[in-house]
Each structure stands twice: as C-alpha cells, then as structure tokens.
C-alpha positions as CSV (number, residue, x, y, z in Angstrom):
1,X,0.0,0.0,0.0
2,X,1.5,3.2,-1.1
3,X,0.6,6.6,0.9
4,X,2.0,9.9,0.9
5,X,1.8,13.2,3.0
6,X,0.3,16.3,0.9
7,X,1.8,18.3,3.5
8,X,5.0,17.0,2.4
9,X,5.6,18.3,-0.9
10,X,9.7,17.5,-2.1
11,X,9.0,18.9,-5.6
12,X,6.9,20.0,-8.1
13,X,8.4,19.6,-11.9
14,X,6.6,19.6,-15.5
15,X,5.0,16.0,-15.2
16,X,4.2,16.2,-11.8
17,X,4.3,16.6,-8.3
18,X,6.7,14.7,-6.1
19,X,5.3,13.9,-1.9
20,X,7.3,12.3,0.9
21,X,5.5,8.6,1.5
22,X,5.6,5.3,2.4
23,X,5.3,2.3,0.4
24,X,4.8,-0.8,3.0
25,X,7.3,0.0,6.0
26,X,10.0,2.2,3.5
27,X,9.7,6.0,3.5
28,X,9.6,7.0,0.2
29,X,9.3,9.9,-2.5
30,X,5.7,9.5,-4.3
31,X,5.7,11.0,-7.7
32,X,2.2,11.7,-9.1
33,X,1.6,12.2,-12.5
34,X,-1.9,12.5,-14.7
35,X,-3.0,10.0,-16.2
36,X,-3.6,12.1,-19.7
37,X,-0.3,12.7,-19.5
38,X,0.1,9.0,-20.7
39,X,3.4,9.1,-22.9
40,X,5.5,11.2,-20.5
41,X,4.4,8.7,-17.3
42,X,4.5,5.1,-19.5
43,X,8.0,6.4,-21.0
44,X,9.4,7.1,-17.3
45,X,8.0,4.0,-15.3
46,X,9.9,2.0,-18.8
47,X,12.8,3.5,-18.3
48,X,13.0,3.1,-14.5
49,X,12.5,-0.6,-14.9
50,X,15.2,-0.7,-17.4
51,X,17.5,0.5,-14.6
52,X,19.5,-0.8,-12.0
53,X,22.6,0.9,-10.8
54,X,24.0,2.8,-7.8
55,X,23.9,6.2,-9.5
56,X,20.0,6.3,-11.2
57,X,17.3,6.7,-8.8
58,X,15.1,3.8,-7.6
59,X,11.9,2.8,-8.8
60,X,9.8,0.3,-6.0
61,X,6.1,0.6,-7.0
62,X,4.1,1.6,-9.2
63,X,0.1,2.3,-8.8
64,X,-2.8,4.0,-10.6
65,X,-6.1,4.8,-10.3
66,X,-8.6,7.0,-12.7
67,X,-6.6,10.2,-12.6
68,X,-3.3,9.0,-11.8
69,X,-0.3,7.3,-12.5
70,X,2.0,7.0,-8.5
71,X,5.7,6.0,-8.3
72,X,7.4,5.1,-5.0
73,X,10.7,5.6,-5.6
74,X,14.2,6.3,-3.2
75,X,13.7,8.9,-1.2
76,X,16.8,11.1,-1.5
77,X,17.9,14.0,1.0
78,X,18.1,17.0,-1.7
79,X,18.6,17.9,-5.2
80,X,22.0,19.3,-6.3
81,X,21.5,22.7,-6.7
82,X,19.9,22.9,-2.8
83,X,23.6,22.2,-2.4
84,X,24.3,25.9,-4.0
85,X,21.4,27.6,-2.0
86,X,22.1,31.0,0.5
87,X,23.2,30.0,3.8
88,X,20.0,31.4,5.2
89,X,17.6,29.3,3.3
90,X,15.9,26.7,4.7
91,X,16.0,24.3,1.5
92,X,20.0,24.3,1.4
93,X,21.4,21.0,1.5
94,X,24.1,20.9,4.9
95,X,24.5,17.4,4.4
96,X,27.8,15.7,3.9
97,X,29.1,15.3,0.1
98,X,32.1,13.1,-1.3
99,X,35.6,15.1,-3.2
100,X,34.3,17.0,-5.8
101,X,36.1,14.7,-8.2
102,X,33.7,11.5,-6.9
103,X,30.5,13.4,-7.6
104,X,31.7,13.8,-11.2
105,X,32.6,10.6,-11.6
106,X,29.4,9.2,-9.8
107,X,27.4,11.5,-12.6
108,X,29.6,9.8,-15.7
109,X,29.1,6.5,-14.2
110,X,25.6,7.0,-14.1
111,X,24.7,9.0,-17.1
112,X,27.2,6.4,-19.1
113,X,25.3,3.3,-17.7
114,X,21.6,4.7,-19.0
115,X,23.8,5.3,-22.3
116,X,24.4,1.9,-22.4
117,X,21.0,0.7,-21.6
118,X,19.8,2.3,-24.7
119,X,18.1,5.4,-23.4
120,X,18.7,9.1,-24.1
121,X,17.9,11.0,-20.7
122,X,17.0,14.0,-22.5
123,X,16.3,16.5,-19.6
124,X,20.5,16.8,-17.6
125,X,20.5,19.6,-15.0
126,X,21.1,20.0,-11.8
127,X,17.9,19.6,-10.2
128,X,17.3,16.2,-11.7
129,X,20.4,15.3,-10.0
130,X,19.5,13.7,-6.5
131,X,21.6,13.4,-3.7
132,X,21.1,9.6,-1.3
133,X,23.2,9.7,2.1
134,X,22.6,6.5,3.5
135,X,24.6,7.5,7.2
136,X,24.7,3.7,8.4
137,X,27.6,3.0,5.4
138,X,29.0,6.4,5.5
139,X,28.4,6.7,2.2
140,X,26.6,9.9,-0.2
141,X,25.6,8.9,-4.3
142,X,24.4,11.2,-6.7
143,X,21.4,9.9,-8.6
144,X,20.2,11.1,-12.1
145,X,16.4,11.0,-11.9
146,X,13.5,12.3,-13.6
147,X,13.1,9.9,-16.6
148,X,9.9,11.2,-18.3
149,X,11.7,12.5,-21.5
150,X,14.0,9.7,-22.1
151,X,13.8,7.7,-25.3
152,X,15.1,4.7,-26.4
153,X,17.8,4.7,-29.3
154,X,17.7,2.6,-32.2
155,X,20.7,0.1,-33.2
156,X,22.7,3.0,-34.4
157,X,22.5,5.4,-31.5
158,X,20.2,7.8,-32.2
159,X,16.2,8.7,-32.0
160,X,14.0,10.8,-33.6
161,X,13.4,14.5,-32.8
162,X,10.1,15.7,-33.4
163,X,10.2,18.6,-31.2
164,X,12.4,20.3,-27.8
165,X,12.3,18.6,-24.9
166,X,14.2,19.6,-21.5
167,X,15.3,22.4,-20.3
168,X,16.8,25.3,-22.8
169,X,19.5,26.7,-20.0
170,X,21.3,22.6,-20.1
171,X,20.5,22.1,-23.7
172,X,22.8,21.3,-26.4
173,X,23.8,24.0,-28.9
174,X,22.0,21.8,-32.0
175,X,18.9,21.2,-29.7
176,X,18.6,24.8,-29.5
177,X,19.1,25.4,-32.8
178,X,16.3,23.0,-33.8
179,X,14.4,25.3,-31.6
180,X,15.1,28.5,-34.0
181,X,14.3,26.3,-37.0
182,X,10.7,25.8,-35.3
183,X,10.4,28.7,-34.0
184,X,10.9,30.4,-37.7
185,X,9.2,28.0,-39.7
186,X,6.0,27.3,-37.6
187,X,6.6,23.8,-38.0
188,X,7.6,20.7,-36.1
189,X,11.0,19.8,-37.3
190,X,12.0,16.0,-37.9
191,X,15.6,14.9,-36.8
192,X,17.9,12.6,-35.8
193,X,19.5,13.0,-32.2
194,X,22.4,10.9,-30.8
195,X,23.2,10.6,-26.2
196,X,26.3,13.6,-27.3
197,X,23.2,15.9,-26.7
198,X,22.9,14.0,-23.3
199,X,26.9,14.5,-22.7
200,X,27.0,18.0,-23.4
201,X,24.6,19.0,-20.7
202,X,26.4,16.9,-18.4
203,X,29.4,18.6,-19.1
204,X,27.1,22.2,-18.4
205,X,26.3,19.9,-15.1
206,X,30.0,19.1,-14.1
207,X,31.0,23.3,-14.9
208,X,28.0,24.4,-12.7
209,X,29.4,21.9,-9.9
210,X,32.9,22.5,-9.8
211,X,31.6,26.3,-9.9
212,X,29.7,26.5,-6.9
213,X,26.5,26.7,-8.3
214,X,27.2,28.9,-11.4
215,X,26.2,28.2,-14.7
216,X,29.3,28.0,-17.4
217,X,27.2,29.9,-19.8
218,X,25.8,33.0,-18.3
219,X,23.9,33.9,-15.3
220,X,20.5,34.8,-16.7
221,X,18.3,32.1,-18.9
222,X,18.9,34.8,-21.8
223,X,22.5,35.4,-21.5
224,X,22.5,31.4,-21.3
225,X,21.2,30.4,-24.3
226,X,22.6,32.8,-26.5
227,X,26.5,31.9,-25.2
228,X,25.4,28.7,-25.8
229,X,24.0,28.8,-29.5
230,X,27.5,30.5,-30.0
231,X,29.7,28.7,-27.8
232,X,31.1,31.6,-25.7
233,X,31.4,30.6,-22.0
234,X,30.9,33.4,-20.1
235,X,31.9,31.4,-16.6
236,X,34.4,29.5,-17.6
237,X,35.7,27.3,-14.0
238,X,38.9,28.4,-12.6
C-alpha cells in the first residue's frame, strides 16, 4: 500500500508533483503524474524498470487509479543545486558530500550506464540530479532521476526529434538550434539525435558543480542560451 503526505511536498516539476510517502514500512518519494499525460508517465515507469545501478534513482512501485499514475521511488535528501542555496535558506542541502572529483565521476558512471542501456535522458541539470546519504555506510551517491523525456535509441544510436524537450538553460547548442528552425518556420521539425546531446549537458552539469553553483554559460536564462548557441562561456571554471 502506497501513501503519501500532501503536507509534504519535495518537488513540483513539468509532469508532476513529487510527496514524501511510504510504500509498506520504506519511507519513500511518491511521484504523481496524470493519467492524460500518458506518454510522458509510460515512458518514465519504462525506463525506471530498465535501470538498476548505484547512481539512477530507484523505482519500487508503481500504482494508478482514474486520474493518476504513483511511483514510489528512493527517497533522497536533496537535489543538487539545494547544495548551491544561501546560507540562510531553509531548502539548502548541509549534508555531507564526497571530493568534488567523486561526484563527477558518480554522474559519468551513471549517465554512461543509462547510455548503455539504450536510453537518451533527454532532460541533464542540476535539479534532476538527486543526492542519497545512507549515514549507516558512511556513504553519499548522486542519482540522475526524472526519466519522463528519455527515449530509447535505435541500433545505431540515435532517435527521432520531433520537437524540444528539457530544459533550454542545459540544452545542447543543435537542440537549441532546432528550436530557431521551429520557431521560424511554424513547424515541427524531424531529426535525428544521438546521447552527445545528453553529454553536453552533463558537461554544463559538471561546470556548474565544480563552480559552486554557477552556470558556465551566463547567469540569466537569456544570456544562457545565446552563449550557448555561439559557444562563448561566459563562466568559464577556474
């Protein structure tokens, strides 16, 4: 039996809303999404049942009813960039973190492991990255989560683009520029995408984390996406 506190709200993203729950005797995070939001729900629960490794978030349950679709999945203690919040804000992330190196290499281990799987993630950034402390091991692993743009790639490594997906401040510079080419024309553009899209906005990921919490590319979403579509980092790491 899965419930959930609506008191207890740990997120709130574009397919749904996450809740702090409990699935049998496990505490839990409970992620509802509509049910008419069919593909986006039926491609995440896929992928999470594809997955299985240390650094991609947990997937325990799954239950619906006539308006949604309810994941129980790991409960994690905070999302990267609460790590990068003011001192004085009650949402910052105090816990313990590993070398600065080991998150990196926690995220490539990760990120390459769903590559190999067959799946394009489709939406890197910061706040889909989760971070698990489990204090009894002395041990803290960053999670990528939030699987409800993935798609699976065919035999040669790529999948079809039919429109933008994600979000525009971690996307690659050709994703954006598909974006223009819509934009301009009206029209959905087809096109073929490969996981280098997935790469690059880990690499955005990695800058933003070695930086403290500032994007490589700008500090405003427009400043962003412009020195992106041009490749001029404006925050380069020291």
């Amino acid at each position: 039996m899965l419930t959930f506190d609506r008191q207890k709200v740990l997120g709130v993203g574009f397919s749904g809303t996450v809740f702090e729950g409990v699935w049998g005797k496990t505490k839990v995070a409970v992620k509802r999404i509509l049910i008419k939001d069919a593909a986006s729900n039926e491609q995440e629960e896929k992928a999470l049942k594809m997955l299985h490794h240390e650094n991609v978030i947990k997937l325990f349950h799954v239950e619906k009813d006539l308006d949604f679709r309810s994941f129980a999945l790991e409960l994690c203690d905070a999302s990267l960039d609460q790590l990068f919040l003011k001192k004085d804000d009650p949402k910052k992330y105090r816990g313990p973190m590993p070398p600065e190196t080991e998150v990196l290499l926690q995220l490539a281990k990760g990120l390459e492991y769903i590559h190999q799987r067959g799946l394009v993630h489709r939406d890197i950034k910061p706040q889909n990255v989760l971070i698990w402390e489990n204090p009894n091991k002395n041990q803290v692993l960053m999670k990528w989560a939030d699987f409800g743009f993935s798609k699976q790639v065919n035999e040669r490594g790529s999948f079809t683009i039919s429109g933008v997906r994600g979000t525009y401040d971690y996307s690659a510079p050709e994703i954006l520029k598909l974006l223009d080419e819509v934009s301009s024309t009206g029209n959905e553009v087809q096109k073929r995408g490969t996981v280098q899209s997935d790469v690059f906005a880990e690499g955005l990921v990695f800058g933003y984390s070695i930086s403290g919490g500032v994007h490589p590319f700008g500090s405003t979403s427009h400043q962003i996406q412009i020195n992106l579509r041009t490749n001029k980092s404006a925050n380069p790491p020291e």
